[in-house]
PDB file of N, CA, C and O in Angstrom:
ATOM      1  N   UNK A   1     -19.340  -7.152 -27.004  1.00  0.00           N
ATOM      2  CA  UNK A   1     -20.347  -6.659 -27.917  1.00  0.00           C
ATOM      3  C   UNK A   1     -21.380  -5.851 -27.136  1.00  0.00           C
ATOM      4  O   UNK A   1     -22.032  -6.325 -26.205  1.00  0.00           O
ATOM      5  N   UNK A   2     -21.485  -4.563 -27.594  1.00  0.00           N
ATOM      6  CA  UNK A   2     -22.744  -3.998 -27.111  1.00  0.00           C
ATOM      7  C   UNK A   2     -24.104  -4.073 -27.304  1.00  0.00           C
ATOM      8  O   UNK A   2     -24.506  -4.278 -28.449  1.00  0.00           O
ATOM      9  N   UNK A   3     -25.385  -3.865 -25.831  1.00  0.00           N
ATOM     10  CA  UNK A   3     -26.235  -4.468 -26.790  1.00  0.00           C
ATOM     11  C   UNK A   3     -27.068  -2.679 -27.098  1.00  0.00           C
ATOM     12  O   UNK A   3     -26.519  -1.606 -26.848  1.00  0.00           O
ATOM     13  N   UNK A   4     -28.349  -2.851 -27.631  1.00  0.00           N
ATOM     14  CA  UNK A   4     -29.321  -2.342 -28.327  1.00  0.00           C
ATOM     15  C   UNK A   4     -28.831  -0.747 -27.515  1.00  0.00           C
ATOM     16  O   UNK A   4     -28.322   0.302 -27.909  1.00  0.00           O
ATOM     17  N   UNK A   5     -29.458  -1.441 -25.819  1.00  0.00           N
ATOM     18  CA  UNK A   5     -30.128  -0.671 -24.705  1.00  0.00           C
ATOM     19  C   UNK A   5     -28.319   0.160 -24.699  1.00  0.00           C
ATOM     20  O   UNK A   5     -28.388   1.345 -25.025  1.00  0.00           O
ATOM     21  N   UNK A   6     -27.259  -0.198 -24.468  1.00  0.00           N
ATOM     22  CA  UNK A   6     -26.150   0.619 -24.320  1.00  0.00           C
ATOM     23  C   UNK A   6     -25.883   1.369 -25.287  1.00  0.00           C
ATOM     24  O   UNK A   6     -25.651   2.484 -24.821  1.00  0.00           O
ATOM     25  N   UNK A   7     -25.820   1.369 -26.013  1.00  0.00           N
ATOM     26  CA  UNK A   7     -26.004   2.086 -27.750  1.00  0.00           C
ATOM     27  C   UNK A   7     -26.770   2.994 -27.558  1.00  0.00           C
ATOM     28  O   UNK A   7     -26.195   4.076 -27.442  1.00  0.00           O
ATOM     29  N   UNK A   8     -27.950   3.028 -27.463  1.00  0.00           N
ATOM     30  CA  UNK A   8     -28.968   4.356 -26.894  1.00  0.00           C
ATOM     31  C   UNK A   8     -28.531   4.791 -25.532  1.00  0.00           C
ATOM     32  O   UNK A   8     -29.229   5.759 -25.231  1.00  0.00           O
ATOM     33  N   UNK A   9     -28.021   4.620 -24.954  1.00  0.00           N
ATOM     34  CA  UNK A   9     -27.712   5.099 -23.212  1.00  0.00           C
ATOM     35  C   UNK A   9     -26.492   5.962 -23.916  1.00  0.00           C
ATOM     36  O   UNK A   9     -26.517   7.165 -23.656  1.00  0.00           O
ATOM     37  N   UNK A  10     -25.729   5.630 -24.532  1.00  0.00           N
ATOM     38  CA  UNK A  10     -24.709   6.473 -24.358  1.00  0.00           C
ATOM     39  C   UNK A  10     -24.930   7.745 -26.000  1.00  0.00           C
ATOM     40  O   UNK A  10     -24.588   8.921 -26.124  1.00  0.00           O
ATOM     41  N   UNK A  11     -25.529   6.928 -26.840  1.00  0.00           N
ATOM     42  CA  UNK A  11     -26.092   8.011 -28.001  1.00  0.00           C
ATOM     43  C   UNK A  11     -26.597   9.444 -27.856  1.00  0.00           C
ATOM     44  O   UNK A  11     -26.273  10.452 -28.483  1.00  0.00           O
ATOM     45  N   UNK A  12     -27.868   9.197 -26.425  1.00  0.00           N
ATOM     46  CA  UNK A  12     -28.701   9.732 -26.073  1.00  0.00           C
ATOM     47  C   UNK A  12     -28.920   9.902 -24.174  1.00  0.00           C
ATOM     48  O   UNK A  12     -29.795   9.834 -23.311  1.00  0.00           O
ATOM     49  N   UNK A  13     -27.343  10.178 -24.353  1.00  0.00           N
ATOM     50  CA  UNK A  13     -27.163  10.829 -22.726  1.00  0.00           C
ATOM     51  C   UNK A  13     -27.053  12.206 -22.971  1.00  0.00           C
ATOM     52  O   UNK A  13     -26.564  12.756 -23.957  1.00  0.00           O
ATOM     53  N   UNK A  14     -27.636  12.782 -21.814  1.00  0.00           N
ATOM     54  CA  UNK A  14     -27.944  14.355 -21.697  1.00  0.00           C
ATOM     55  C   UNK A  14     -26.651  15.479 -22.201  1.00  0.00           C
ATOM     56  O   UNK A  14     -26.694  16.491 -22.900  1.00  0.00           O
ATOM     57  N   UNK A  15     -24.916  14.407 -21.118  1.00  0.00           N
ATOM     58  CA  UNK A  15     -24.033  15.290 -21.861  1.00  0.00           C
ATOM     59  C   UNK A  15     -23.818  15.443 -23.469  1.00  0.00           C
ATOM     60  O   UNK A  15     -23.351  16.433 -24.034  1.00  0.00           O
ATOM     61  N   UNK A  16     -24.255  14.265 -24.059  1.00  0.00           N
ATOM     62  CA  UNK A  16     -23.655  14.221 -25.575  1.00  0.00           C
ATOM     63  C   UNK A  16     -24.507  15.163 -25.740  1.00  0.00           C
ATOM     64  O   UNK A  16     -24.090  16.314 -25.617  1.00  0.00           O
ATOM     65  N   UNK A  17     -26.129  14.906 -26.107  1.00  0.00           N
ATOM     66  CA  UNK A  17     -26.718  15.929 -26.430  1.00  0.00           C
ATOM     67  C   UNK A  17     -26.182  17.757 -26.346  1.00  0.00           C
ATOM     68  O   UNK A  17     -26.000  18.678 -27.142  1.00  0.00           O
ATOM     69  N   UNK A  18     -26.094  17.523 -24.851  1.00  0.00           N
ATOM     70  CA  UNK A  18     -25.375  19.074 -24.988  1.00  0.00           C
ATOM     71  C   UNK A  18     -24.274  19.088 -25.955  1.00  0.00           C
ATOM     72  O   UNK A  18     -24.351  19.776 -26.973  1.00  0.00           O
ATOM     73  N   UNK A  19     -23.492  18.531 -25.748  1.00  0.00           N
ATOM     74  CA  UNK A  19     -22.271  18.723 -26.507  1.00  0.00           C
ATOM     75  C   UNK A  19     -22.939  18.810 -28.260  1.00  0.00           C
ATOM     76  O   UNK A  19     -22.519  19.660 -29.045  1.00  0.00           O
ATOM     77  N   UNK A  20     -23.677  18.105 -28.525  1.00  0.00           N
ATOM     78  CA  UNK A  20     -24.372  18.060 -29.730  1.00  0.00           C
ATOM     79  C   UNK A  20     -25.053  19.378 -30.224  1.00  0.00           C
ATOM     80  O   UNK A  20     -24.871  19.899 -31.324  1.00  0.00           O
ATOM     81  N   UNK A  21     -25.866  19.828 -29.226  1.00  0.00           N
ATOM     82  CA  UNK A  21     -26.371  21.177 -29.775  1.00  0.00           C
ATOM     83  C   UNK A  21     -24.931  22.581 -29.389  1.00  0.00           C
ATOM     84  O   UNK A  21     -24.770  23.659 -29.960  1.00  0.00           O
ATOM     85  N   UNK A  22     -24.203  22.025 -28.353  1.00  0.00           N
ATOM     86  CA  UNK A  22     -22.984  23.398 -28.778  1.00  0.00           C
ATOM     87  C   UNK A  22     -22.462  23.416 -29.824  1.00  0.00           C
ATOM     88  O   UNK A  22     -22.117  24.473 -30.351  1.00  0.00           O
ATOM     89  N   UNK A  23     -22.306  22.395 -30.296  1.00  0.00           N
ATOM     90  CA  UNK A  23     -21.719  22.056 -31.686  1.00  0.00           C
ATOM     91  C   UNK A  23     -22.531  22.773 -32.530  1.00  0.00           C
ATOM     92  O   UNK A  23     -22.000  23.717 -33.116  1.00  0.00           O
ATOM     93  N   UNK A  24     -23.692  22.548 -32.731  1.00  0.00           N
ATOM     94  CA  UNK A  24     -24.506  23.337 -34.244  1.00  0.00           C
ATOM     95  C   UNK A  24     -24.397  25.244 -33.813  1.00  0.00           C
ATOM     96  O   UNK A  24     -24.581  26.190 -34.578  1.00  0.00           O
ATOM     97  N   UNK A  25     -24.046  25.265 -32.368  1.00  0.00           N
ATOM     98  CA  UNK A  25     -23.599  26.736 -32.419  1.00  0.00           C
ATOM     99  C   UNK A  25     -24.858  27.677 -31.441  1.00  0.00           C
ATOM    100  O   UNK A  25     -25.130  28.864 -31.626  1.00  0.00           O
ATOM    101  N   UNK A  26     -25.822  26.267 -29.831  1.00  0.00           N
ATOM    102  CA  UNK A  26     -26.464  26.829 -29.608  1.00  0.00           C
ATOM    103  C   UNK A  26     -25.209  27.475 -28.403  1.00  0.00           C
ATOM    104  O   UNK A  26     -24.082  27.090 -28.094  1.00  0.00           O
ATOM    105  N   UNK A  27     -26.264  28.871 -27.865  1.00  0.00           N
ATOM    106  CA  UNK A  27     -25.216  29.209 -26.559  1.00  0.00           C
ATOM    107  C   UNK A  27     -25.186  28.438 -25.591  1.00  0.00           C
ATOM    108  O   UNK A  27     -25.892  27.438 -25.719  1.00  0.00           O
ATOM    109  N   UNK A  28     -24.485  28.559 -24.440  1.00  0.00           N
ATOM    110  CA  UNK A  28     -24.307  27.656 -23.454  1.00  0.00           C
ATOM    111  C   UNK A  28     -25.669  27.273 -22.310  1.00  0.00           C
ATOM    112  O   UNK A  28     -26.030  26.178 -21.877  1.00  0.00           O
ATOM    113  N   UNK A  29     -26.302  28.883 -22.013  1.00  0.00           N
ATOM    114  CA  UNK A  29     -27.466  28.419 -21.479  1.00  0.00           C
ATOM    115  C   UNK A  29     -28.952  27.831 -21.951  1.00  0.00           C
ATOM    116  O   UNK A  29     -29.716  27.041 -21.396  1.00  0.00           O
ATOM    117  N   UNK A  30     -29.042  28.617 -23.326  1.00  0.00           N
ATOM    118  CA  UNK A  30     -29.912  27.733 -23.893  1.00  0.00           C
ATOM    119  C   UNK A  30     -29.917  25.847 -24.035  1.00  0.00           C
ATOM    120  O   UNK A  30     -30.915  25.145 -24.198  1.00  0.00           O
ATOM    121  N   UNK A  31     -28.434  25.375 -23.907  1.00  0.00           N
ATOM    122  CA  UNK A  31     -28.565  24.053 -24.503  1.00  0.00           C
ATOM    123  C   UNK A  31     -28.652  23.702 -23.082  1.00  0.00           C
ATOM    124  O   UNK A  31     -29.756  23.359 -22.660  1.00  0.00           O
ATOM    125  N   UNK A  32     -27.715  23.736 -22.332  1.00  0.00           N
ATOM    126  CA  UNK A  32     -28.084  24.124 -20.470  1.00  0.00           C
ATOM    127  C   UNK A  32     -29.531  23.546 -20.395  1.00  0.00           C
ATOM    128  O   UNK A  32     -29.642  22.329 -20.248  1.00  0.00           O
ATOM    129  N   UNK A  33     -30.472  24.199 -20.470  1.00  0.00           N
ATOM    130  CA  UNK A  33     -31.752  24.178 -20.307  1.00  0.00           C
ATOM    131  C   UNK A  33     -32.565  23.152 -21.332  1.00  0.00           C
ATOM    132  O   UNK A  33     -33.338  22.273 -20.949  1.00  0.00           O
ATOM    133  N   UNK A  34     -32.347  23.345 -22.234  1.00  0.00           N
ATOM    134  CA  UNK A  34     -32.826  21.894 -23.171  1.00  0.00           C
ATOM    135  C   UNK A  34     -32.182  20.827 -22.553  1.00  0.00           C
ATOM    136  O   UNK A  34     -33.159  20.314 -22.009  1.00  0.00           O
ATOM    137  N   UNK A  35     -31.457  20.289 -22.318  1.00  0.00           N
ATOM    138  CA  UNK A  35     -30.593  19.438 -21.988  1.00  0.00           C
ATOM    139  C   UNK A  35     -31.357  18.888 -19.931  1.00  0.00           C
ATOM    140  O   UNK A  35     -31.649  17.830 -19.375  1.00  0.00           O
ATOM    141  N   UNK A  36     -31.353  20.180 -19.592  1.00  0.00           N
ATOM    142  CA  UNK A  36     -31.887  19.460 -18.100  1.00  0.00           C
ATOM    143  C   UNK A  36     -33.586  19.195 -18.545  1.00  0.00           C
ATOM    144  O   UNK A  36     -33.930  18.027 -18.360  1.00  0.00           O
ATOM    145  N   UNK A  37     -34.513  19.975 -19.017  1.00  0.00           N
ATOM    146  CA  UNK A  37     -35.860  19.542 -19.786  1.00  0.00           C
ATOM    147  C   UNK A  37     -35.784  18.091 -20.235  1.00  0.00           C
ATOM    148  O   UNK A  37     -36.621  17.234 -19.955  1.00  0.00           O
ATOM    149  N   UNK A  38     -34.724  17.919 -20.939  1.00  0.00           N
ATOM    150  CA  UNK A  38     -34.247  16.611 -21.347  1.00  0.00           C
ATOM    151  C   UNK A  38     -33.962  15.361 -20.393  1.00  0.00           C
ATOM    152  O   UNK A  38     -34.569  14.294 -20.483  1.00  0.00           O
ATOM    153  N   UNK A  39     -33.277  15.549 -19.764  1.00  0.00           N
ATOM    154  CA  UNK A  39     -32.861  14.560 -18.700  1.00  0.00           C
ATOM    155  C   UNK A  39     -34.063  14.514 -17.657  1.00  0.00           C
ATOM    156  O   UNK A  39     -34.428  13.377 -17.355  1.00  0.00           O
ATOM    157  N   UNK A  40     -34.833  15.738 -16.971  1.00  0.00           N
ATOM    158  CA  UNK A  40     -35.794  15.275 -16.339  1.00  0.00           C
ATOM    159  C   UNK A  40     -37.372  14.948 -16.885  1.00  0.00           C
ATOM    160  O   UNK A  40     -38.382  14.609 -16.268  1.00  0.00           O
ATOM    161  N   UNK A  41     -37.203  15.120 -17.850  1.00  0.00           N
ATOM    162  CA  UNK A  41     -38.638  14.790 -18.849  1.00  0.00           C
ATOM    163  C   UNK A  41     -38.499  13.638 -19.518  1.00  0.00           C
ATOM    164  O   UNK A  41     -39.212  12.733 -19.085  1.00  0.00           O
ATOM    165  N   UNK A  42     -37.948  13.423 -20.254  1.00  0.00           N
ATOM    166  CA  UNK A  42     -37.633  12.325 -21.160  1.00  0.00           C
ATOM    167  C   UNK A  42     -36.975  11.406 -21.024  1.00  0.00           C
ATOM    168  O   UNK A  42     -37.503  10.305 -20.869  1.00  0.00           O
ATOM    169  N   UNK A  43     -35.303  11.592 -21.041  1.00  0.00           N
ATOM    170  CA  UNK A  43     -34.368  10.707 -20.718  1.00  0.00           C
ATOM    171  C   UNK A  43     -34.209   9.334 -19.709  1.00  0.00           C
ATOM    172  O   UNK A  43     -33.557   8.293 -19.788  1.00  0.00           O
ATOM    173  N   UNK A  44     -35.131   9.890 -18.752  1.00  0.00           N
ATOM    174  CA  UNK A  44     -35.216   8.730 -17.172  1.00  0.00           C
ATOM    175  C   UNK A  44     -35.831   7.658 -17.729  1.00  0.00           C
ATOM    176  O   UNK A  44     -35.357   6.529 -17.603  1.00  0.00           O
ATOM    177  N   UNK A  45     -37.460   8.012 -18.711  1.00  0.00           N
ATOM    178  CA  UNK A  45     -38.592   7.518 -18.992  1.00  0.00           C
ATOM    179  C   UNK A  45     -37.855   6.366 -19.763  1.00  0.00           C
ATOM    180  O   UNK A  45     -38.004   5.201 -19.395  1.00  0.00           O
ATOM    181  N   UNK A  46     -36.933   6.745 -21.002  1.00  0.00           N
ATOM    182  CA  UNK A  46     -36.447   6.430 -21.980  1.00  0.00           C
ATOM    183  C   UNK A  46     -35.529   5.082 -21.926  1.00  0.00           C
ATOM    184  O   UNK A  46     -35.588   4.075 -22.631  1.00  0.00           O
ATOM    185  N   UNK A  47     -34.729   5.385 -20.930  1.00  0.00           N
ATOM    186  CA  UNK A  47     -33.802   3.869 -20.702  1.00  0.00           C
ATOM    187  C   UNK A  47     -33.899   4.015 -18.869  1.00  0.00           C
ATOM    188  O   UNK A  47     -33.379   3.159 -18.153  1.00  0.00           O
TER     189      UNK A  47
END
């Protein structure tokens, strides 16, 4: 059984995200760049 904290670790890891915004159709470097903003701003803080 998974708990809370793994559920968000893998929901809200930097690759999904990317993969998440290529999907709605951003280009590669834009999500690129959201995505590292992401991981070094937020993501560490987060889990």
């Amino acid at each position: 059984m998974t708990t809370l904290r793994e559920y968000f670790q893998h929901k809200f890891n930097p690759l999904h995200v990317f993969c998440r915004l290529r999907r709605i159709g951003l280009p590669r470097s834009a999500a690129r760049n959201v995505c590292w903003v992401y991981e070094r701003g937020l993501y560490r803080f987060l889990l």
